[in-house]
C-alpha positions as a Markdown table, in Angstrom:
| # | Residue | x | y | z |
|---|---|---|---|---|
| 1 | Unk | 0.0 | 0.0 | 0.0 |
| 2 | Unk | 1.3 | 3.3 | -1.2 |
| 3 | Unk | 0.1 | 6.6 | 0.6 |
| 4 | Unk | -0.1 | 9.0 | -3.1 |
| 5 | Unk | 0.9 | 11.6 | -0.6 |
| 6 | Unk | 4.1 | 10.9 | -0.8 |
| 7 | Unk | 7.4 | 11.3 | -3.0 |
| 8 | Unk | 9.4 | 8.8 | -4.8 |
| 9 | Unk | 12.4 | 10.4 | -4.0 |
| 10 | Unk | 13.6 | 11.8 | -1.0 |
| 11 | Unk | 16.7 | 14.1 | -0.6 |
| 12 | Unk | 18.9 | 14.5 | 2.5 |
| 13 | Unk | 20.8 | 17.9 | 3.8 |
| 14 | Unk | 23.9 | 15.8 | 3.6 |
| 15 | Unk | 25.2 | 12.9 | 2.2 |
| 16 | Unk | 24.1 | 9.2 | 3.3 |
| 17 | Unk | 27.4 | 7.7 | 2.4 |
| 18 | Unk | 29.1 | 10.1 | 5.1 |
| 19 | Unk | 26.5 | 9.0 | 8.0 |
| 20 | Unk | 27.7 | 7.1 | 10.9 |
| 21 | Unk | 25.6 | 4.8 | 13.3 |
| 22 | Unk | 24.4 | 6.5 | 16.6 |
| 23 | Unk | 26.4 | 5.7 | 20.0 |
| 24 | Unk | 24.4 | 3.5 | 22.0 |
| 25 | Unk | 23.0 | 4.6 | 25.5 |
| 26 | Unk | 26.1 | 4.7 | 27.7 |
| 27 | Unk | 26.8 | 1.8 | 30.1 |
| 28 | Unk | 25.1 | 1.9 | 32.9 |
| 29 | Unk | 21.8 | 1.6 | 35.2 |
| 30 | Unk | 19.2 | 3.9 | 34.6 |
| 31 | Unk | 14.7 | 4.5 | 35.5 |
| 32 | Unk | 12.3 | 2.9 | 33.1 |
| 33 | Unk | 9.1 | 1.8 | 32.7 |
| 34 | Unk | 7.4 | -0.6 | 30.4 |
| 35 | Unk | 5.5 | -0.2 | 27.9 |
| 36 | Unk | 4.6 | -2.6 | 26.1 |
| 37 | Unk | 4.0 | -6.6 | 27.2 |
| 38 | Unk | 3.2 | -8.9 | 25.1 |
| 39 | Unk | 3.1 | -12.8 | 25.0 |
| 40 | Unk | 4.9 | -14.7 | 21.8 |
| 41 | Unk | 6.4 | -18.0 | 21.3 |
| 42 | Unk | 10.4 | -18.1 | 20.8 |
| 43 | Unk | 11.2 | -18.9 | 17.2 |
| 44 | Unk | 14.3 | -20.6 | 17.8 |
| 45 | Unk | 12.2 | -23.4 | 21.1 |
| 46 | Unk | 8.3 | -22.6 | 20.5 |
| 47 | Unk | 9.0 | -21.8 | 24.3 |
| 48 | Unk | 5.8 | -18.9 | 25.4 |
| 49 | Unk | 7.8 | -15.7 | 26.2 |
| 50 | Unk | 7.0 | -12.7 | 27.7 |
| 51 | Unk | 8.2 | -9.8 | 25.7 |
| 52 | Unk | 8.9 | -6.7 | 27.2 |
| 53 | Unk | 9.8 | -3.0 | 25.7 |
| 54 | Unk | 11.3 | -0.3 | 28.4 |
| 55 | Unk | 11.6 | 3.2 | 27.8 |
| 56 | Unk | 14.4 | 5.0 | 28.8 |
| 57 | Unk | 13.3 | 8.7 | 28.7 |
| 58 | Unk | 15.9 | 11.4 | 28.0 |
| 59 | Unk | 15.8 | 13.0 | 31.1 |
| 60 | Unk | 17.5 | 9.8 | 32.4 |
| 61 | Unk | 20.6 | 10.3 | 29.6 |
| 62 | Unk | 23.7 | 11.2 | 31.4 |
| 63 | Unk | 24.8 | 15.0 | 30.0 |
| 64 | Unk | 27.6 | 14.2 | 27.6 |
| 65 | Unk | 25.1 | 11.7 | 25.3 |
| 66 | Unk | 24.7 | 13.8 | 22.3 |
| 67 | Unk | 23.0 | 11.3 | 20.6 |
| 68 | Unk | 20.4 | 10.1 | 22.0 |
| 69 | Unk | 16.6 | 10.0 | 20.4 |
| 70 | Unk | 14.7 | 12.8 | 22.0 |
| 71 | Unk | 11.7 | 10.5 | 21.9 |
| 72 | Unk | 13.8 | 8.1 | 24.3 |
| 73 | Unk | 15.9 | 5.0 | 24.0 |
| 74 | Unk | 13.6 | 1.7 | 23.8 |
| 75 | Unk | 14.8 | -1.6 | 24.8 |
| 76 | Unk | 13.0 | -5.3 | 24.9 |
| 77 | Unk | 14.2 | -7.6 | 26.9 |
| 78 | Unk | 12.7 | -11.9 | 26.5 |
| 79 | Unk | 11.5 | -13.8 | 30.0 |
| 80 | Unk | 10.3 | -17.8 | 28.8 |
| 81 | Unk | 7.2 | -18.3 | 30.7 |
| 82 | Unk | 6.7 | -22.3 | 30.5 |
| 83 | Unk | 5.4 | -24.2 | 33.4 |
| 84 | Unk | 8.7 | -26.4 | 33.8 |
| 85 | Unk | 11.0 | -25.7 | 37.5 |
| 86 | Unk | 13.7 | -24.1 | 35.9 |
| 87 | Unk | 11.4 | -21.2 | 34.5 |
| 88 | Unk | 9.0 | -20.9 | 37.6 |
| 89 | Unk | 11.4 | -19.3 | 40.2 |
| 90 | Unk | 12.7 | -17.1 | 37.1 |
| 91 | Unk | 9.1 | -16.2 | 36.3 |
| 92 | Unk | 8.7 | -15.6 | 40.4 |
| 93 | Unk | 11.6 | -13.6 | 40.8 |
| 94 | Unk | 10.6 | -11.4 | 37.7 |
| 95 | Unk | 7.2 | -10.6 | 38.8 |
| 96 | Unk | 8.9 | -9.2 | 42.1 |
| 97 | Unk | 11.5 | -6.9 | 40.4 |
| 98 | Unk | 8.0 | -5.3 | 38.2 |
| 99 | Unk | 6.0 | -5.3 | 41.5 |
| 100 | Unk | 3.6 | -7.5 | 39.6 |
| 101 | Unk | 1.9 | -9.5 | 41.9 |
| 102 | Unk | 1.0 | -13.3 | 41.5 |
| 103 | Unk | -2.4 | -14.2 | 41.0 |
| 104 | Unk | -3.6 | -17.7 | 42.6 |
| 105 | Unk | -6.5 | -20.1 | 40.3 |
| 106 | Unk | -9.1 | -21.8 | 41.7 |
| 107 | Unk | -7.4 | -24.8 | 41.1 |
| 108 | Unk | -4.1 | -24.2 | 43.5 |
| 109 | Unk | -2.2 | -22.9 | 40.5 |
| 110 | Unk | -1.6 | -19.1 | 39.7 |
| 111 | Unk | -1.4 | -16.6 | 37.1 |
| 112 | Unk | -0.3 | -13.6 | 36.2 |
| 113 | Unk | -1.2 | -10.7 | 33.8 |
| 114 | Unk | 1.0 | -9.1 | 31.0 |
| 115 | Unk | -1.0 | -6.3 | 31.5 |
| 116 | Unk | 0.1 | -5.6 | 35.0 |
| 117 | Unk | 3.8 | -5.0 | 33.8 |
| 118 | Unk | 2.9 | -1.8 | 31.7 |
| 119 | Unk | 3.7 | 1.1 | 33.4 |
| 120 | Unk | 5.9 | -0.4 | 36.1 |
| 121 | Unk | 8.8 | 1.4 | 36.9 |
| 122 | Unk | 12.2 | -0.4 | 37.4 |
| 123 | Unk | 15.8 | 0.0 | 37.1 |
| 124 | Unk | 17.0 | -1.1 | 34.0 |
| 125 | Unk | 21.2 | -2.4 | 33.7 |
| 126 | Unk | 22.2 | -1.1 | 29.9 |
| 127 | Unk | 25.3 | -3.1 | 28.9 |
| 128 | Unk | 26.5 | -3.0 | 24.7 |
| 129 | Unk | 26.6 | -6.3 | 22.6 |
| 130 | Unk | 28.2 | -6.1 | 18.7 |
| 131 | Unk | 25.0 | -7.1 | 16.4 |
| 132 | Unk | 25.5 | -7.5 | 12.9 |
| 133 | Unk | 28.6 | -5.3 | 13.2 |
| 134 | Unk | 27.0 | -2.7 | 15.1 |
| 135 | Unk | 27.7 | -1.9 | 18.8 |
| 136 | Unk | 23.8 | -1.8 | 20.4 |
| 137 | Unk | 23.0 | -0.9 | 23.9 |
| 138 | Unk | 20.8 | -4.2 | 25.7 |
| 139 | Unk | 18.7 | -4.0 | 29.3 |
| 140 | Unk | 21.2 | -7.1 | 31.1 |
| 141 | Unk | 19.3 | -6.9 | 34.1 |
| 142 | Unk | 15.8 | -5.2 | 35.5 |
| 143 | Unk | 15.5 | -4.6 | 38.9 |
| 144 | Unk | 13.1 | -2.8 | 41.6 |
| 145 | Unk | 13.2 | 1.3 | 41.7 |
């Protein structure tokens, strides 16, 4: 679908060949909240995941980051949510770092609610991985404000 609106051909101020990627967030532990949470099944296992995305405002950019998106920085981070032990006490200690509490069923099991992570505030550990050549800034670890 094509919006008639608009050109065939854009034109820059500068030249594309000259233009460098961005510098990922710095290093280091900053506020967030979420935003989005969403359920999906892991390509690679068919595992059910819980996907996250965090938004790092740009009041929380330390001064010297020139080049950071004034709309924020936006990162997702990937928590498997299968009913197996190993994934459980993950799951537990997750819901803990949001503040999102655990829901018991009827039935002696319990639940909980994608919906009750947006919004939630946490601190959010920014470390930098190389992907596809380019130095990215990842959330390594969420924990309570």
């Amino acid at each position: 679908m094509t919006d008639e609106n608009m050109p065939s051909v854009f034109e820059f101020s500068t030249d594309i060949n000259d233009a460098k990627p961005p510098s990922p967030l710095p290093v280091g532990e900053y506020r967030g909240s979420v935003i989005t949470a969403v359920g999906q099944k892991s390509k690679n296992s068919g595992n059910r995941m819980g996907v996250f995305t965090h938004r790092i405002t740009p009041d929380q950019y330390p001064v010297d980051f020139a080049d950071g998106d004034p709309e924020g920085v936006s990162l997702i981070t990937y928590r498997v949510m299968e009913n197996a032990p190993k994934y459980l006490y993950m799951v537990k200690q997750m819901c803990a770092d949001y503040g999102v509490p655990i829901r018991r069923t009827p039935d002696g099991g319990s639940k909980i609610e994608l919906s009750d992570f947006i919004g939630q505030d946490v601190l959010i550990t920014v470390e930098h991985e190389e992907y596809q050549g380019q130095v990215r800034a990842k959330a390594s670890r969420v924990r309570p404000v």
